[in-house]
C-alpha positions as CSV (number, residue, x, y, z in Angstrom):
1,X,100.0,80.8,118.1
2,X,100.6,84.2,117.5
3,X,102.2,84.5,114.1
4,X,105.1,86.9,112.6
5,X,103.6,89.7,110.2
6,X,104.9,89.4,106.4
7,X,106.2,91.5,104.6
8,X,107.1,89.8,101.9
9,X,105.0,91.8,98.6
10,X,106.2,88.7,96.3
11,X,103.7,86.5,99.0
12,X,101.2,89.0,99.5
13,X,100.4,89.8,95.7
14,X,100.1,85.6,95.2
15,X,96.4,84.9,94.9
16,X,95.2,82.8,97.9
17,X,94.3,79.3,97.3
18,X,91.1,77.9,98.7
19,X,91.0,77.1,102.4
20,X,89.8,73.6,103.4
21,X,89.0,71.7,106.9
22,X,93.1,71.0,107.2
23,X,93.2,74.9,107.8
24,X,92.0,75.3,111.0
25,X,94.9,75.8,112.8
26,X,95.8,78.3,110.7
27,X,92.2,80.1,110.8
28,X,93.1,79.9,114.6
29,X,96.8,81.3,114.2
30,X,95.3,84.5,112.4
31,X,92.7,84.7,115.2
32,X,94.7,85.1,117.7
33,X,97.7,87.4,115.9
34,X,94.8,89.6,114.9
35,X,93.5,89.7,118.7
36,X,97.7,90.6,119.7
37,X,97.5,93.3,117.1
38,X,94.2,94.8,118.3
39,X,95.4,98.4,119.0
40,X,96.5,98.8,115.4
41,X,94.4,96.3,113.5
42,X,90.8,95.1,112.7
43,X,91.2,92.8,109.9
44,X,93.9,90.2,108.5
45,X,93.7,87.8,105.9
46,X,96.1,84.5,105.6
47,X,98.8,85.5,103.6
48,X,99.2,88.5,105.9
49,X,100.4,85.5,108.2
50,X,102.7,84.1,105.3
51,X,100.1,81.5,104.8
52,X,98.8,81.3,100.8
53,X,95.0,80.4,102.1
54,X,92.0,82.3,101.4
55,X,91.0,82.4,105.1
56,X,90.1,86.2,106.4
57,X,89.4,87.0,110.1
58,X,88.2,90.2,111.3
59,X,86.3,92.8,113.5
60,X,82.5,91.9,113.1
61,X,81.4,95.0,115.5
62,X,83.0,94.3,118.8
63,X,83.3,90.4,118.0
64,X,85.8,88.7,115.8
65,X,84.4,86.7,112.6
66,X,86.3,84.2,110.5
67,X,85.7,83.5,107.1
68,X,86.9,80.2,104.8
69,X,86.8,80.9,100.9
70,X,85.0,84.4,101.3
71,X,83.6,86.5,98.0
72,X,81.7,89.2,97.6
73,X,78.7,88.4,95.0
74,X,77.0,91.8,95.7
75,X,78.6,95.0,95.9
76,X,76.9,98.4,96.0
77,X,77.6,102.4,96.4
78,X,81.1,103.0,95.5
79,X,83.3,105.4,97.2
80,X,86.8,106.0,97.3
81,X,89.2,106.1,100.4
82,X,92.4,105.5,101.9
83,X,93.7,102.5,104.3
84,X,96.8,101.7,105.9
85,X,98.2,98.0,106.3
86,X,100.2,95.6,108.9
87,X,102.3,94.2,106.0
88,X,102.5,97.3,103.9
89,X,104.3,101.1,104.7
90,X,102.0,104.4,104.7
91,X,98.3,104.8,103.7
92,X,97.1,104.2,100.4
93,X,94.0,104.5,97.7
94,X,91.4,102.5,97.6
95,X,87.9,101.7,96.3
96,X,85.4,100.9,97.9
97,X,81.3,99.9,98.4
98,X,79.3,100.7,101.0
99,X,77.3,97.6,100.9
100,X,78.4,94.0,100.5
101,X,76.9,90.5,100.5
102,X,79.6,88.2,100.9
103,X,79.5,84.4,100.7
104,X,81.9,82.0,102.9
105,X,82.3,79.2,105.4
106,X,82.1,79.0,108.6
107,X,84.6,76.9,111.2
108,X,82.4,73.7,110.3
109,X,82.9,74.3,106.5
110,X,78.8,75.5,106.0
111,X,77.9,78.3,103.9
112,X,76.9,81.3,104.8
113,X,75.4,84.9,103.0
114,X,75.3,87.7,105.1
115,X,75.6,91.7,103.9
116,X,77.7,94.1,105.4
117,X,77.9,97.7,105.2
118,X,80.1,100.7,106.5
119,X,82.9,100.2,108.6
120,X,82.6,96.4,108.6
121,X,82.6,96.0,104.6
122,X,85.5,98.1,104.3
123,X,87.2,96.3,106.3
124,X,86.0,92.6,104.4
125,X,87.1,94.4,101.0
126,X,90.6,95.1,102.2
127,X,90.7,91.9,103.5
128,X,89.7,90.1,100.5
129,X,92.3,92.1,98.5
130,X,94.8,90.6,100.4
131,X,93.2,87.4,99.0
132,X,93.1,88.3,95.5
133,X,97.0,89.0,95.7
134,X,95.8,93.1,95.5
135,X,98.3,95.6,97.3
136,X,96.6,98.6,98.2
């Protein structure tokens, strides 16, 4: 079901809470309001869906990739840049790394450890901002 976009900063700078097999339907929900929003979007995370669940779906180069409980446990290259939001008005700073290894679950609830760089781990990182309660 395609989903309303919140605004809401009091929801968006919660802290997600761990996603869990029950969440499905709402790993589906972001899927497919991410896949409406495709002109003007490449990434959402949960709460971006008014949802308080560390789920994150996104743009995996030319195919969409959905994450349960993502983190990044390498980061490397720093750089600094600006991003605009769904839920939030206007570009705005932001930190970044050029190359991630991130850490989630898949649809099945298995682990997986892949590294991204460029485009596609700037857009994780924003995503997982959104997780971590961060407004950009």
């Amino acid at each position: 079901m395609i989903r309303d976009i919140c605004k809401d900063e009091v929801l968006l700078s919660r802290r997600a809470e761990p996603a869990g097999p029950e969440d499905r339907q709402t790993a589906a929900d972001l899927l497919e309001t991410l896949e409406h929003h495709k002109d003007g979007c490449v990434g959402m995370a949960a709460n971006m869906i008014g949802v308080n669940k560390r789920i994150i779906a996104f743009d995996n180069e030319g195919s969409y990739l959905v994450m349960f409980n993502p983190e990044i446990v390498k980061r490397s290259g720093p750089y600094e840049t600006e991003e605009g939001c769904l839920s939030l008005t206007g570009l705005r700073p932001a930190r970044r790394w050029k190359s991630i290894k991130v850490r989630w679950q898949n649809e099945k609830f298995q682990e997986r450890v892949k590294t991204f760089t460029g485009w596609t781990a700037q857009i994780i990182q924003h995503e997982l901002d959104h997780c971590e309660g961060v407004l950009i």
